[in-house]
C-alpha positions in Angstrom: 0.0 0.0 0.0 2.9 2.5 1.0 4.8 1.9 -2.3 1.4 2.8 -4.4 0.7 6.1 -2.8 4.4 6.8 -3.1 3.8 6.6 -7.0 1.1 8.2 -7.1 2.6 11.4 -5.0 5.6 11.2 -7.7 2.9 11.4 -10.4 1.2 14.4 -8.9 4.5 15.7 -8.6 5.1 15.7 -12.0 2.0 16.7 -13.3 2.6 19.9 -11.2 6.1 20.6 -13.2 4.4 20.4 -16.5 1.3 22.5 -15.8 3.9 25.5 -14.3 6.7 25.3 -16.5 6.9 21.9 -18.7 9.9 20.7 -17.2 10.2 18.0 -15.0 12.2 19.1 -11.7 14.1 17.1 -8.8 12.0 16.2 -5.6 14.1 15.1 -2.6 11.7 15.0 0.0 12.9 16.2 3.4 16.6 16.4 2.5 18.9 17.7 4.8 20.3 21.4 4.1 23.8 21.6 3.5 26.0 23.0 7.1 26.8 26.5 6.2 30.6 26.9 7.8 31.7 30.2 9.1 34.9 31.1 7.9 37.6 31.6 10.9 38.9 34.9 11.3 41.9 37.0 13.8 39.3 38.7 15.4 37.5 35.8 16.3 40.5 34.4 17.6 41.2 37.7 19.5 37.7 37.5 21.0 37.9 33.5 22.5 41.7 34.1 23.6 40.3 37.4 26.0 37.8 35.2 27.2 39.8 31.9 27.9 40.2 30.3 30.8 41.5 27.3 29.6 44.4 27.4 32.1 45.9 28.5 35.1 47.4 31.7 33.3 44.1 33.4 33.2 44.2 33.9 36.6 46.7 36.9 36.9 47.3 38.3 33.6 46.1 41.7 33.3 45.8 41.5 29.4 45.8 38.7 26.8 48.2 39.4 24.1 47.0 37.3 21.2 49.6 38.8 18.8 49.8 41.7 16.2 50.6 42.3 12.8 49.6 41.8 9.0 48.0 39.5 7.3 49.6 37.4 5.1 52.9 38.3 6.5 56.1 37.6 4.8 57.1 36.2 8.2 55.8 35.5 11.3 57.7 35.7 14.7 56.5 33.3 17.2 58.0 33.6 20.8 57.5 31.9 24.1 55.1 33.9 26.3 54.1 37.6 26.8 56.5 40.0 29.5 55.6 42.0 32.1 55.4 45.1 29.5 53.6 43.3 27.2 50.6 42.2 29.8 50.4 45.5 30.9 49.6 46.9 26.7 48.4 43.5 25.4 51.1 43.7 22.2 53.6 41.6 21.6 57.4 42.2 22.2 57.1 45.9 23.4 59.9 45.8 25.9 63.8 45.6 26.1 63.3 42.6 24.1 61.2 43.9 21.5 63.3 46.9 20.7 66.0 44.7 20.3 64.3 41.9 17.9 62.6 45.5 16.0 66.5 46.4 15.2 67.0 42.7 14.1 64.1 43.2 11.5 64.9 46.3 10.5 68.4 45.1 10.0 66.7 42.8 7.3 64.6 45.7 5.3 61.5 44.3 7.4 58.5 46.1 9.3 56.1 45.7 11.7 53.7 47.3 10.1 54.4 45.9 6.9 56.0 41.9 6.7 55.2 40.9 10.0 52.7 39.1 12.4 54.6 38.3 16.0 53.1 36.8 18.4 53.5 33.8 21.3 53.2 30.0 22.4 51.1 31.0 24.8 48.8 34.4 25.2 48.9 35.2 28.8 52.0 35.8 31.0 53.4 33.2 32.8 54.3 34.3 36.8 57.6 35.9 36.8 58.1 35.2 33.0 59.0 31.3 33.7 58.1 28.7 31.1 55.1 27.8 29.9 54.1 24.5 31.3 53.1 21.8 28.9 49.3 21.8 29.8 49.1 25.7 29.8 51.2 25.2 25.8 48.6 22.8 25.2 45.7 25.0 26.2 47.2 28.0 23.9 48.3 25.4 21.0 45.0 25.3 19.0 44.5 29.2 18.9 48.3 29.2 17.5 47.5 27.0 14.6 44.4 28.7 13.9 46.3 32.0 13.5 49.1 30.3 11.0 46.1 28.9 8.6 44.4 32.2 8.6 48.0 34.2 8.2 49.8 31.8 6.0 52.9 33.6 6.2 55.7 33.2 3.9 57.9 32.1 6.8 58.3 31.3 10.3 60.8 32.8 12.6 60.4 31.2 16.1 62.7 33.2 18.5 64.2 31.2 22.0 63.8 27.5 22.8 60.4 26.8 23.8 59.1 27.9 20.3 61.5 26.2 18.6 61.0 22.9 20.3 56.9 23.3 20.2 56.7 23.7 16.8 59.6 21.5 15.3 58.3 19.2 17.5 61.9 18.1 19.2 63.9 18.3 22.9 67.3 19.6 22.2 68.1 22.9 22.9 68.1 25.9 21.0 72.1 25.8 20.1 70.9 22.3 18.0 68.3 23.2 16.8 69.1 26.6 14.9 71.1 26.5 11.8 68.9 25.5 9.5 65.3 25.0 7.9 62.3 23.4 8.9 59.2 22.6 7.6 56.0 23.5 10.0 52.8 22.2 7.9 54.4 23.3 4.6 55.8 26.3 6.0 59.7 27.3 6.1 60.1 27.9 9.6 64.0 29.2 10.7 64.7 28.9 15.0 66.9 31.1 16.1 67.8 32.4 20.0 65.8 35.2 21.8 66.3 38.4 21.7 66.3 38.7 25.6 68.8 35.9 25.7 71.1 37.9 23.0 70.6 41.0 25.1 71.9 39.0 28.3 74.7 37.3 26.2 75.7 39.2 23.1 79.6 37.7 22.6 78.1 34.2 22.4 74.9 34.5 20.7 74.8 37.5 18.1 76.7 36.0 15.7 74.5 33.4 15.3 72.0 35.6 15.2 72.9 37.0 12.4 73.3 34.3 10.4 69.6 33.2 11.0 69.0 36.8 9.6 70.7 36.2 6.6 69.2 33.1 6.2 65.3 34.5 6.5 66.3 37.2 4.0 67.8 34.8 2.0 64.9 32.9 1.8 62.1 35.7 1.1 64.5 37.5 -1.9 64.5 33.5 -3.0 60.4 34.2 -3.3 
């Protein structure tokens, strides 16, 4: 009995299409409409990161510092955690530090408000600028690799050791580690030291330094 009325529906159906337009159209029945998928976006980023409290972090910081830059960089700087100066303005390498890595860049015909996007492994301040812990990288992690798909830079410059072994994906130590090219998810990515261990160490570590430099400009004139 079902499978006759079910004909007969499909007849009136088409007997409908020829009467309005003489062509016989596609009936589906209670088909399911297709999932309409927001594309992701910085800001939205920006806006879950002030509001996380995935971690222990969230308890102290004063501001989240998601990062800051362009889009599409030609390379983007990816450090450890924010500083004291930085959770007081909620940007990214504003202090001693930052100065310092801004003359490193410039050094290299690069801007801020030009080539770059900097930003962290984690967005809030750890107490008395130790090291991330692995649960509060982990918490941080996903917003991280959402901002890389939505930047795409051209390159990645991690700066210090925790970076550098997040992302690479290794334990050895920064001295190891730098020297050469990576590849982060099809993106170059070039580890080299911080800029606050440079400042604290410049015989040892500048030179080295520099050659990472090199080695990013290198790369983008290569482009």
């Amino acid at each position: 009995m079902n499978g006759i009325v079910e004909r007969f529906n499909k007849l009136l159906d088409l007997s409908m299409d020829y009467l309005e337009d003489g062509v016989r159209k596609e009936h589906h029945g209670n088909e399911a409409k297709p999932e309409i998928i927001e594309e992701d976006s910085l800001d939205r980023v920006e806006s879950e990161i002030a509001a996380c409290s995935r971690c222990r972090l969230c308890e102290n910081r004063i501001k989240t510092v998601p990062g800051k830059g362009v889009l599409h960089p030609k390379v983007m700087i990816i450090g450890e955690g924010p500083g004291a100066e930085e959770d007081k303005t909620g940007i990214p390498f504003v202090g001693k530090a930052g100065q310092y890595m801004d003359k490193w860049m410039d050094a290299i015909d690069l801007r801020r408000d030009r080539d770059l996007f900097i930003g962290n492994i984690v967005k809030c301040r750890p107490p008395g600028n130790r090291d991330p812990h692995p649960d509060e990288i982990d918490a941080c992690r996903g917003y991280l690799d959402r901002q890389i798909r939505i930047l795409k830079p051209s390159l990645i410059l991690t700066v210090g050791r925790i970076a550098a072994q997040v992302l690479i994906g290794s334990s050895n130590g920064i001295g190891r580690l730098r020297g050469r090219m990576y590849d982060y998810k099809g993106i170059p990515l070039i580890p080299t030291y911080h800029p606050s261990g440079v400042l604290r160490n410049p015989e040892s570590y500048r030179k080295p330094v520099w050659e990472d430099l090199k080695a990013v400009r290198k790369f983008l004139d290569s482009l």
